[in-house]
VOFI-238989 format. One record per residue (C-alpha): x, y, z. Coordinates in steps of 0.2 Angstrom, whole numbers, plus 2048, in hexadecimal, padded with zeros to 3 digits. Layout:
N
XYZ
...
//
This chain:
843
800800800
8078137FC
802822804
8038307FE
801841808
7FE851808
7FD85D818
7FE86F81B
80E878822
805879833
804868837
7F2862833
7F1855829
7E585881B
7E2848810
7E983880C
7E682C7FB
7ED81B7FE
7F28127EC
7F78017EA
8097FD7E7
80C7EE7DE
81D7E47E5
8267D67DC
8357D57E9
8387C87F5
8277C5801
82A7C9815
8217C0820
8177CD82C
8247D4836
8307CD834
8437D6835
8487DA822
8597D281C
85B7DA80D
8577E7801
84A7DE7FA
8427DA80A
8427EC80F
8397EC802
82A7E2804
82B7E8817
8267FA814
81A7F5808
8127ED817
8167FB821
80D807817
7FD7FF817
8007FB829
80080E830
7F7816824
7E781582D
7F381F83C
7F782D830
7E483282E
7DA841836
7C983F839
7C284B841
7C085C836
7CC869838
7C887A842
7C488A838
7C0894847
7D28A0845
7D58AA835
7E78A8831
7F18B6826
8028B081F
80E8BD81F
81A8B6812
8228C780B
82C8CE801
83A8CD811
84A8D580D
8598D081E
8698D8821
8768D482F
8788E083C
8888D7843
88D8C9837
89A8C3842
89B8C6855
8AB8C785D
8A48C986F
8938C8877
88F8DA87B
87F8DC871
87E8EC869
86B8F986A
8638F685A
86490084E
85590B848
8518FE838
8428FA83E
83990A83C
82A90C82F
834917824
84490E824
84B90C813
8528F9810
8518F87FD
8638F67FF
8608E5809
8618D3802
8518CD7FE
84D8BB805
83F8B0808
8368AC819
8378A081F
84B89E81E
858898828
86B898825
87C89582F
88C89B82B
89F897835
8AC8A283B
8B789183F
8B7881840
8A687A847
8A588C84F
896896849
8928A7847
88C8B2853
8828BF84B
8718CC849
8698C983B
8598D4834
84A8D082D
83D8DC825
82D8DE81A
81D8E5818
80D8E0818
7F98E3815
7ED8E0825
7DB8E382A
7D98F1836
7D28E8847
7CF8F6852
7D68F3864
7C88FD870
7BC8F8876
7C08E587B
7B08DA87A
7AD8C8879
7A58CA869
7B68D5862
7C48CE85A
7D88CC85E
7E38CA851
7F48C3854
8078C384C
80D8B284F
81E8AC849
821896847
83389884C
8438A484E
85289E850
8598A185A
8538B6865
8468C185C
8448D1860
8358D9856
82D8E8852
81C8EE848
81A8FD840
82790384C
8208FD85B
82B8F0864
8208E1866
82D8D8873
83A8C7871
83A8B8871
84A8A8872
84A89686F
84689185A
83A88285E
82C88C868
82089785E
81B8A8864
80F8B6861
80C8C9866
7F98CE869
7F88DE859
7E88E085C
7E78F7858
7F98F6852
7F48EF841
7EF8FE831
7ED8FA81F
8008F981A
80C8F0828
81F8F282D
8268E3834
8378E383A
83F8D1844
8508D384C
8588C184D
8678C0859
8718AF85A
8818A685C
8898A286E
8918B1870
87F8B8871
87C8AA880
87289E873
87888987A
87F88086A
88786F86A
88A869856
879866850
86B87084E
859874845
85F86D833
86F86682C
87D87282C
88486C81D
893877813
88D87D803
89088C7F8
880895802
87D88F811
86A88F813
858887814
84988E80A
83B885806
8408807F5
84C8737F6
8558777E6
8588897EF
85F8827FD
87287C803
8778817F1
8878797EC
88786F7FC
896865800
899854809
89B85381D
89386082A
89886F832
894869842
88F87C848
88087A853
87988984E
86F893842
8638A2841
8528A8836
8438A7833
842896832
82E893835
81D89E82E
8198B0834
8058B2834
7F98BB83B
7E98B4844
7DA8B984A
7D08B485A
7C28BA865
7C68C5876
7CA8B387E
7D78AB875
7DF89987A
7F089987A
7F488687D
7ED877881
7F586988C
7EF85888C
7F3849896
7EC839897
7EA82F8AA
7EA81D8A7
7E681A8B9
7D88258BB
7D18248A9
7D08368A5
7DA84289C
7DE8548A4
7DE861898
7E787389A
7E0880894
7E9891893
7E18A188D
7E68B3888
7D68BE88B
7D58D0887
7CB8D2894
7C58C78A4
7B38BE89C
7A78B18A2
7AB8A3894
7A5891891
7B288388D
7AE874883
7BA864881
7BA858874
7C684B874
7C3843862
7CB83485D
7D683B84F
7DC829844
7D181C849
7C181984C
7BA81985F
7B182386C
7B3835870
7B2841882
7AA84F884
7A685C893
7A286D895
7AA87A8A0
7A48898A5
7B28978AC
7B78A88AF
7C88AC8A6
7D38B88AD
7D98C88A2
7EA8C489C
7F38B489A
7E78A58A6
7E78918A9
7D78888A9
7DB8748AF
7CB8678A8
7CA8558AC
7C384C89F
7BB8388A3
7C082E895
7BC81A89A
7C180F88D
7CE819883
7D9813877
7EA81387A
7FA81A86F
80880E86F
81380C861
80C7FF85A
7FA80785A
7FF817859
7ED81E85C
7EA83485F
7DE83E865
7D784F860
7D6858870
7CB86786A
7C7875875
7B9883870
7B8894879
7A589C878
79D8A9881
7938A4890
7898B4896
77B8AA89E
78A89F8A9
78A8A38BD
7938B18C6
7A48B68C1
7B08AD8CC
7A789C8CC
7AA88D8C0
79D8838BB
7A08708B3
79486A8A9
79685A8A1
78A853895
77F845895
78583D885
79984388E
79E830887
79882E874
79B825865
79B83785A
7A684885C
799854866
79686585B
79485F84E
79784D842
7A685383D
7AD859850
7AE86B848
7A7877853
79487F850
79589184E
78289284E
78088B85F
78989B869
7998A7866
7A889F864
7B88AA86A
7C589D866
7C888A862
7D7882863
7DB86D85F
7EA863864
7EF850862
7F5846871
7F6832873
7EC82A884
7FD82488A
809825898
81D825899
8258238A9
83781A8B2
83880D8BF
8408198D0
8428188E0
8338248E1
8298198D5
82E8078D7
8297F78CD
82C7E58D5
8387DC8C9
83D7EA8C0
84C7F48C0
84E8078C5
84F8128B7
8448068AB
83980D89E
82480B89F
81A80F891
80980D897
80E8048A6
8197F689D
82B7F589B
8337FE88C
8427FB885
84980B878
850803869
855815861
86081E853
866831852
85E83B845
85E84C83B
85685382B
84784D82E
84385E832
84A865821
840856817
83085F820
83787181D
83786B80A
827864809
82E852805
82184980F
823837806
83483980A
83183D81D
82582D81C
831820814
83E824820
83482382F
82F81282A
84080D825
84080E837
83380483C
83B7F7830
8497F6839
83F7F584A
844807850
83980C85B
84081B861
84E82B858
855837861
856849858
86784B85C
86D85A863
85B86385B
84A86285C
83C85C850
82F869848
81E865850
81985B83D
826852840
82284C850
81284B84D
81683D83C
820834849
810835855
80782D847
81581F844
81581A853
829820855
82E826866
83C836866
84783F875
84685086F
85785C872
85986B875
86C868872
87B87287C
88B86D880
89987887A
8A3880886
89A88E891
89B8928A2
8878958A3
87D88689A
8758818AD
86F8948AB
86A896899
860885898
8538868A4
849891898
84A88388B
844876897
833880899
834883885
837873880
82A86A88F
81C874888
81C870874
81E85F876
81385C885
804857879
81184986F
810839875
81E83386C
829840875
82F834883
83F83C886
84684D886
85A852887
86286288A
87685F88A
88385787E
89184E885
89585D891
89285E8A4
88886B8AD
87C86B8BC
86A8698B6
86086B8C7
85787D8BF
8548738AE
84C8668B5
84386F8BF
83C8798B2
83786B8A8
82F8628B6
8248758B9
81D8728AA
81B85F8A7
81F8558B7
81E8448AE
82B84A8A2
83C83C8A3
84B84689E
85D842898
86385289F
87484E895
876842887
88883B888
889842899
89A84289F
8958428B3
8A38498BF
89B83B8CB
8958298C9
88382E8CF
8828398BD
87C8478C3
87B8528D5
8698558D5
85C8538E4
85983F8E6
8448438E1
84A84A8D0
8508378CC
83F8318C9
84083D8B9
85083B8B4
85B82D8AB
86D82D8A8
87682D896
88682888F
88D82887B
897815878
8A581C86D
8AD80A86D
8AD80585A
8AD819856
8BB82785C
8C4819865
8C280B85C
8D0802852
8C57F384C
8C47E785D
8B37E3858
8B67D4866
8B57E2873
8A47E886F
8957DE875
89A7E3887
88D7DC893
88D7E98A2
8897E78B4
8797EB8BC
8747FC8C0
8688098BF
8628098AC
8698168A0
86981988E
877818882
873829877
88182786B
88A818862
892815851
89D811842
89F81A832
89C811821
89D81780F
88E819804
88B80E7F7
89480F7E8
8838107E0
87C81B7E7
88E8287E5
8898247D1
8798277D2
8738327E1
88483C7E5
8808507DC
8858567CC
8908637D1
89B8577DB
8A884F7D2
8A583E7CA
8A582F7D3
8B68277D1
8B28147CA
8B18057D7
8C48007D2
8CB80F7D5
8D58127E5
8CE8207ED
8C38247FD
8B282E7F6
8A48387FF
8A683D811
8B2830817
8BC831827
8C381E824
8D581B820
8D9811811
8E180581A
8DC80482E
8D67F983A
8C47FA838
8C67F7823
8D17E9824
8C67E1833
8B97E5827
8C17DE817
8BF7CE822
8D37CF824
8D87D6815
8DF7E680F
8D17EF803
8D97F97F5
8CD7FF7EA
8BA80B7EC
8AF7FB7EC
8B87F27F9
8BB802805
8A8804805
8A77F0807
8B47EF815
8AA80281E
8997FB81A
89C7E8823
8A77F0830
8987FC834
88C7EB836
8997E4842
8987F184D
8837F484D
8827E2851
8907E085E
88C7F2868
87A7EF869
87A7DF86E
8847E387B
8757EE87F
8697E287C
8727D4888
8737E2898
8617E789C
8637E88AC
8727F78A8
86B7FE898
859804896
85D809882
86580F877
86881A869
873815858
87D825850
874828844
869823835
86782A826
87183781E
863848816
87184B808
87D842801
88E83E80A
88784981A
88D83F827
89782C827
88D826836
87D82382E
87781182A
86B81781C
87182280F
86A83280A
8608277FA
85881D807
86480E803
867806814
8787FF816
87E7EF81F
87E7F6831
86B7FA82D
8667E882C
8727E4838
8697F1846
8587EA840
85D7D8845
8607DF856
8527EA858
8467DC859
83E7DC86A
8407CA86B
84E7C3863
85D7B4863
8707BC867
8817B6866
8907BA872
8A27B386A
8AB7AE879
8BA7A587B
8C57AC870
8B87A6861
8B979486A
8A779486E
89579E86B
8897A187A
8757A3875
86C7B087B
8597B487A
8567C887D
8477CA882
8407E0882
82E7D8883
8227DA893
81D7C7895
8297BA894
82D7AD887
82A79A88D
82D78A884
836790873
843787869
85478F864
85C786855
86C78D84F
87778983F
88A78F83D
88E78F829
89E793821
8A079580D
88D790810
894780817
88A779828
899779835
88E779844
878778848
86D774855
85F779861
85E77E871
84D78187E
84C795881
84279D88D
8467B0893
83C7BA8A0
8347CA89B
83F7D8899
84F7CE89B
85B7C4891
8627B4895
86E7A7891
86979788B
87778E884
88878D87E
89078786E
89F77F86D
8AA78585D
8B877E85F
8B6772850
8B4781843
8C878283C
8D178F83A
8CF793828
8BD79482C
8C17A982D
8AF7B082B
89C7A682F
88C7A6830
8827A6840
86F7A583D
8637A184C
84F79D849
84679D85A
835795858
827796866
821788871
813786860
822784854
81E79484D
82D79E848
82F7AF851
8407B784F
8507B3847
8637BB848
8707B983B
8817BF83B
88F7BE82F
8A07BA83E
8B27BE839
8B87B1843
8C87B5843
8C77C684B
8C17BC85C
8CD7B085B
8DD7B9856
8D97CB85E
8E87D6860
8F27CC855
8E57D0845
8E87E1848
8FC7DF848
8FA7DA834
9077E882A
8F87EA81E
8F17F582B
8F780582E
8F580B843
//
């Protein structure tokens, strides 16, 4: 099945036509682990049709807010192009009415760009933005509930806007990922001057680590507009590794409410208590007797929706009205049925409602029904009584929590994930550019790589060092992919515990409605006291689980100095650089099984691998130079191999490559090695390792980063199907020990019930030659993994270099459930250091 969609920059899906695909590849049986390229295949053809009831929107959309894009001309000039101190200048007086900027560059909104001063060291710099722009007049006296507001809103600045109208400074705002608006209301006239001030850069206090928003990827221009063939023009491989950028990087609107106006609305679900508590806060011009009605709609499947009525007095200014909505019998979100609801909330007059100050509830008689309440559609009924404002949100009927000592679970260990009470295990990659693939409207392309990891049994990414744009989220909600969003800091600076409190409260409140958001991270292999973070976060959410750092280098074994309660919120982090910076090739070293302890995650591992030389033919750009021929002795793309080092020759299976085509063999094979090895080492510690986090997928252009195990083209490479293998939440392992002399079978087991009365059978093959089979009984507990035999290997000889493992575990039926298979250099276990000592290899 193919699906093909279409949805609006602001994130509401619009439609969806689902077309048959017709597949001649090799069959999958249904979820089973794909092997191959052709099994990938089949497997997102089975995918598509598998979600794409998930990717629909039920209910109608709102229409109660008239939206203005303000999409220019803009014309930008920098200010300070490059800082060489923090003092901030006063502005300039470019923002008046009458300024003269014909002389300025003309760009397009939105826009974002980076730019280096050194290496990996970005800019500081002001950078303007201006235009002009036609607007009904919406007088600002006197303020009714029957009058209207309009409002300038702004999707995202990255990273300070300071902004003025028609003179008039509005006020500022930090942080890129949180929209923002100014109340215009008697501020507009027939002909607008809008003038935005963006400060950024670290020596202007913004946090940076070495990623950000989009790929920083050197080009000839080094920007993003919508059109992709406009943006990264003449772009170059690798990555700049700044961590910074600036623009206007999302839409400038304006939008028109009633007097009252809901800001946000907050939902979360109580399993416990079968009700959801919904959030809502409102801006009102003036203090007002209103009515509130709740709609929680299913938004992709078909089931009951909730409704109630709440009748309230709203402050003037900024207010916070908390409603508890019954909902018995609601569905959950998981990722496997990844099921949303459309929390709608509709403001209307209520003249005729008790005496201010009181608060009336009053829920329905048909408050559990089969249909949304207005109307068929859920829309709200403007003929029934003035509507002020209406506002919808998704959110999953889910919880998310740790095992503590706060919160303990018999049996399970402390710092053990719960996804709806049941323990989760995180079997994550890193990922950028799925935010530029949105920013450029490549929706397929978001799709297919979403379900490239659901293929591979990802059920969780980690936006490294970034965080996603609410579409993107919200697609991943959809998918049934969890995410740790992060805010990302980490070079050096003497304030971080100070500069990212403000973050925490950003980033808790947009994605408190996701319920994929499971974790969010602040740091990036730095070290800073994050007491005030976390309680900033925990202000706002105080369910919210936090990696305060990712890669946290602690100055104590605790991790961090915070107060004992905070650790029911917090889980530790570490980045397992074995097989990457340090490594020299002892793949033998790497499936370390670690001692119990309180769970943490591993945020970051990896090995480099070249592309394809098909896809550096046939996908690498034009203006790059041509792709040297397979035989040619020459590294190409991005490498950061040597021709002839350890990793190559182990993974030339102990030979010295010399030509294109065996480079990319020797990185591509090393790179499996080590995905298998390092996560199985994962895998066989769950009571040490809670999940981890592969660095990282997919490359968004050509030859942008080695580390990826799918290429920019969406052709997955031999650590892919390696990670896939396992990824499986229940699945056979192997652990070489004895110098290569024996095999112990394992049976890793991330499920919550256990496995009982199932068969192991195991086959050793060299040259396709049977050295060694047989079975073994396997039974694992839930959430653990076991050992359940041992193989001797003694009789495999010498020259038997590199096998074959493949395991099949059947169930107590007979029925096949998993399988493992995994081509063994033999020799690196059994010779070690003396491999490594061959002259071939260069150390």
């Amino acid at each position: 099945m193919h699906t093909s969609i279409r949805f609006s920059r602001f994130g509401v899906w619009r439609s969806f036509i689902f077309l048959l695909v017709l597949h001649a590849g090799v069959p999958v049986a249904e979820g089973e682990v794909p092997r191959n390229k052709e099994e990938l295949k089949a497997r997102l053809v089975e995918l598509r049709a598998e979600y794409a009831p998930y990717l629909r929107s039920l209910p109608r959309p709102l229409c109660a807010r008239e939206r203005t894009p303000i999409d220019g001309p803009w014309r930008t000039r920098f200010e300070v192009e490059q800082a060489d101190h923090g003092d901030r200048p006063a502005p300039p007086a470019w923002h008046g009415e009458d300024f003269d900027d014909s002389s300025w560059e003309a760009t397009s909104v939105p826009e974002w760009r980076y730019k280096t001063e050194g290496y990996r060291t970005p800019v500081s710099c002001i950078l303007w933005y201006r235009t002009q722009f036609p607007a009904k007049v919406v007088p600002a006296s006197p303020p009714t509930t029957k009058g209207r507001r309009t409002f300038l809103v702004f999707g995202g600045v990255d990273w300070e806007a300071e902004v003025w109208l028609n003179g008039v400074r509005l006020g500022s705002h930090k942080i890129y990922y949180e929209p923002f608006r100014f109340d215009v209301t008697g501020l507009l006239k027939e002909r607008n001057t809008l003038a935005v001030r963006v400060i950024d850069g670290p020596k202007f206090g913004e946090p940076r680590s070495y990623w950000s928003l989009l790929p920083m990827i050197p080009a000839e221009r080094q920007r993003y507009v919508r059109d992709k063939a406009r943006s990264i023009v003449g772009y170059k491989a690798g990555d700049l590794h700044l961590g910074s950028g600036m623009g206007i990087h999302r839409e400038v609107y304006l939008e028109t409410t009633g007097q009252v106006c809901i800001r946000e609305v907050f939902a979360r679900a109580d399993l416990d208590k079968q009700r959801t508590k919904v959030t809502i806060e409102t801006d009102a011009a003036q203090a007002a007797r209103v009515a509130f009605e709740v709609q929680i709609l299913p938004e992709n499947f078909e089931g009951t929706s909730y409704r109630k009525l709440v009748t309230c007095e709203v402050p003037q200014g900024v207010g916070k009205q908390s409603i508890s909505v019954p909902m018995p019998e609601a569905r959950l979100w998981s990722p496997e049925t990844p099921r949303l609801y459309r929390c709608r909330i509709v403001c209307r007059t209520d003249a005729a409602a008790g005496s201010p100050g009181s608060s009336v509830e009053r829920p329905p008689a048909d408050s559990k029904q089969d249909a949304p309440s207005s109307s068929p559609s859920g829309e709200p009924d403007p003929s029934t009584s003035d509507i002020l404002d209406a506002k919808d949100v998704l959110f999953g009927y889910r919880s998310f929590d740790i095992v503590s000592k706060q919160r303990p679970r018999q049996g399970l260990p402390e710092g053990m994930f719960l996804l709806n009470g049941d323990p989760l295990y995180l079997r994550g990659t890193n990922i950028q550019g799925l935010n530029a693939l949105w920013f450029w409207g490549e929706s397929d392309r978001l799709l297919e790589t979403i379900l490239l990891l659901k293929a591979g049994r990802f059920n969780a990414v980690r936006f490294c060092q970034h965080v996603g744009y609410p579409e993107v989220r919200e697609m991943l909600d959809r998918l049934g992919i969890m995410s740790e969003q992060d805010q990302g800091s980490g070079q050096p600076s003497d304030d971080l515990a100070n500069q990212l409190p403000p973050t925490g409260t950003a980033l808790a409140r947009v994605c408190y409605n996701n319920p994929g958001v499971v974790l969010m991270s602040f740091g990036n292999e730095t070290r800073f006291d994050p007491t005030r973070l976390i309680e900033a976060v925990l202000a706002v959410d105080p369910e919210r689980i936090l990696v305060p750092i990712s890669g946290n280098r602690p100055a104590t074994p605790a991790g961090y100095t915070i107060p004992e309660e905070y650790w029911a919120n917090v889980i530790d982090d570490y980045h397992a650089y074995s097989a990457w910076y340090s490594g020299g090739g002892e793949i033998w070293t790497l499936a370390r099984i670690q001692n119990p302890r309180r769970l943490r995650t591993a945020g970051e591992f990896g090995a480099e691998a070249l592309d394809s030389h098909e896809t550096m033919t046939s996908h690498y750009p034009p203006h790059w130079e041509r792709t040297p021929p397979a035989d040619a002795d020459v590294l190409w793309g991005h490498a950061q191999v040597e021709k002839a080092d350890a990793r190559q020759y182990v993974g030339f299976r102990g030979r010295r490559p010399v030509n294109l085509g065996q480079y990319i063999e020797a990185s591509q094979t090393y790179q499996a090695d080590v995905m298998s090895e390092v996560t199985k080492g994962f895998r066989l510690s769950p009571r040490a390792i809670g999940g981890y986090f592969q660095f990282h997928f997919i490359d968004l252009v050509a030859a942008n980063w080695p580390k990826s195990v799918v290429s920019h083209d969406g052709t997955p490479k031999k650590g892919y199907f390696a990670l896939a293998q396992t990824n499986q939440p229940l699945v056979p392992l192997i652990e070489m020990v004895d110098r290569g002399n024996a095999m112990r079978l394992w049976l890793a087991n991330d499920l919550p019930e256990p496995f009982v009365g199932g068969r192991l059978r195991y086959t050793v093959r060299n040259n396709g030659k049977t050295l060694v089979e047989g079975e073994q009984v396997a039974d694992v507990p839930a959430v653990d993994a076991v050992v359940v035999g041992k193989v001797d290997l003694t009789s495999v000889p010498e020259s038997a270099a590199v096998l074959m493992v493949l395991l099949t575990l059947d169930d107590s039926n007979g029925k096949t459930v998993a399988g493992f298979e995994q081509e063994l250099f033999l020799r690196a276990w059994r010779e070690q250091e003396a491999l490594l000592a061959s002259p071939q290899i260069d150390r």
